[in-house]
C-alpha positions as CSV (number, residue, x, y, z in Angstrom):
1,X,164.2,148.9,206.4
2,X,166.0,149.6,203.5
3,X,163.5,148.4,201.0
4,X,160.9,150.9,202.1
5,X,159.1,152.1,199.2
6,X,160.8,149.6,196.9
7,X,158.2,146.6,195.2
8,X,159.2,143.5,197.0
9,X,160.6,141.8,193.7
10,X,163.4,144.9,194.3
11,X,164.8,144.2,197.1
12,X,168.0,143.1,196.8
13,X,169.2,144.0,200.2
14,X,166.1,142.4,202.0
15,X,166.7,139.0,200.1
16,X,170.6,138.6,199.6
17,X,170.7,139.4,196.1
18,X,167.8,137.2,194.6
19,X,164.8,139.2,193.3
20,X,161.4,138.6,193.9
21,X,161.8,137.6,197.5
22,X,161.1,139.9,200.8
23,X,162.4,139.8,204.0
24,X,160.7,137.2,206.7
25,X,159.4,134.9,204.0
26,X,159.9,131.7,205.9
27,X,163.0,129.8,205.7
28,X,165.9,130.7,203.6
29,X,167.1,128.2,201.8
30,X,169.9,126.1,203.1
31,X,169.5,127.1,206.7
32,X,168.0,124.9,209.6
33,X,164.5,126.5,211.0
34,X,165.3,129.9,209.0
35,X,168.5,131.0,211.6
36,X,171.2,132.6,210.0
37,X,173.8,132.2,207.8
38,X,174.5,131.8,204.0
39,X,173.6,128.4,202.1
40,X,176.6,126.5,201.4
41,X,179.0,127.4,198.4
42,X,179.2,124.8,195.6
43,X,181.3,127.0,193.3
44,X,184.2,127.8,196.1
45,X,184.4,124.2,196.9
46,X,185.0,122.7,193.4
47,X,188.1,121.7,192.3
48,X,188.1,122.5,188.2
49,X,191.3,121.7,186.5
50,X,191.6,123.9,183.2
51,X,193.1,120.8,181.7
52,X,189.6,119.6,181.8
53,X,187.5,122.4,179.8
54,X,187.2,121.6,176.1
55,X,189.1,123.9,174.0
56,X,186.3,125.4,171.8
57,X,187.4,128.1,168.5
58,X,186.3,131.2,171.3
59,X,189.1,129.5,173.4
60,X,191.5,129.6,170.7
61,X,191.0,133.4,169.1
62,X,188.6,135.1,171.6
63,X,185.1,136.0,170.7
64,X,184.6,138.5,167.4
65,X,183.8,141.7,168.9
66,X,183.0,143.1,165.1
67,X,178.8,144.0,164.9
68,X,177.4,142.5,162.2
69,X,175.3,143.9,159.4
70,X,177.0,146.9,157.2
71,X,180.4,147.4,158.0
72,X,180.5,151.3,158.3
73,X,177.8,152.7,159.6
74,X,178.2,156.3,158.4
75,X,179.5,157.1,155.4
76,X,181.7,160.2,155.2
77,X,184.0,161.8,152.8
78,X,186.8,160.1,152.9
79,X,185.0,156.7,152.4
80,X,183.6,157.3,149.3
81,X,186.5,159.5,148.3
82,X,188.1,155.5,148.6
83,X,185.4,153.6,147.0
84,X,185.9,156.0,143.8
85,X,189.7,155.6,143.6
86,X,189.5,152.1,144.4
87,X,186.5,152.0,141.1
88,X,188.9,154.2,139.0
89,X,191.6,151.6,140.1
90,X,189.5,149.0,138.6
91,X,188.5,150.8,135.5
92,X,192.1,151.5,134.4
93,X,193.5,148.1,135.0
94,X,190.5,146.6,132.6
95,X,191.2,149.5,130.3
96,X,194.9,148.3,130.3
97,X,193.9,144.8,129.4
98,X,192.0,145.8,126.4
99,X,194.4,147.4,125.2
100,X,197.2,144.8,125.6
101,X,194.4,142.6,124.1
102,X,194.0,144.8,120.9
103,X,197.8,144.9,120.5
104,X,197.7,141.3,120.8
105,X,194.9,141.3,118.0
106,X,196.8,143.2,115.4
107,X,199.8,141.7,116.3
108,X,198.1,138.5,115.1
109,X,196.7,140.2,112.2
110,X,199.9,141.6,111.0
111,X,201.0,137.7,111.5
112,X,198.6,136.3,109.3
113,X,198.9,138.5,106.7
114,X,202.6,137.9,106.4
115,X,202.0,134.1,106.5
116,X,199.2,134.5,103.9
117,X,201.7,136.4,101.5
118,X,204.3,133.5,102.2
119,X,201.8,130.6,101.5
120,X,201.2,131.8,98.0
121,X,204.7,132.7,97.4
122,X,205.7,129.1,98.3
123,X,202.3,128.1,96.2
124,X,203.4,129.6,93.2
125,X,207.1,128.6,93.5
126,X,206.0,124.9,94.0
127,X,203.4,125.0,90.9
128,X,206.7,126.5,89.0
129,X,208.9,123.6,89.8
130,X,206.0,121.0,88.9
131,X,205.9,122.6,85.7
């Protein structure tokens, strides 16, 4: 047979495709007195309208194929060669906006200055016309 020298729960041939049956082991199942034949299809004789399914979100964008865990599994040259110009990226923009933030700071210092010079001009004129 061809399931010599195979354990019984391997004999696909023997048993139609379901393991851990042998050959000759009383009826099959959907046959009368264990005489041939193949137990009636359920799956072939269905009728399934798609209409019917529910839509579910794998439906909609197919299943995410990406692994999950650490994105990049090995890290090689050019990654980190990335990493560092995207971190030198990010230091020179904040370094940029400290110093648009000091210009902004002596700006305003300049600015008070001036309007500290006016107020006592403008003090002194007014105490000069009160008398």
């Amino acid at each position: 047979t061809p399931s010599q020298g195979m354990p019984q729960q391997f004999s696909v041939m023997a048993s139609r495709g379901r393991p851990g049956t042998k050959r000759g082991s009383g009826t099959q199942m959907g046959t009368q007195n264990g005489q041939g034949g193949m137990p009636p299809s359920i799956g072939l004789n269905t009728d399934v309208k798609i209409s019917h399914r529910p839509v579910t979100s794998q439906g909609l964008s197919g299943m995410q194929t990406r692994p999950l865990g650490p994105s990049r599994q090995i890290a090689d040259k050019s990654y980190w060669l990335k990493i560092l110009r995207d971190k030198v990226t990010e230091i020179s923009k904040e370094i940029k906006s400290m110093q648009d933030e000091i210009v902004r700071h002596n700006n305003d210092n300049q600015s008070q200055t001036h309007m500290e010079r006016r107020y006592e001009d403008t003090i002194k004129e007014v105490r000069a016309l009160e008398g």
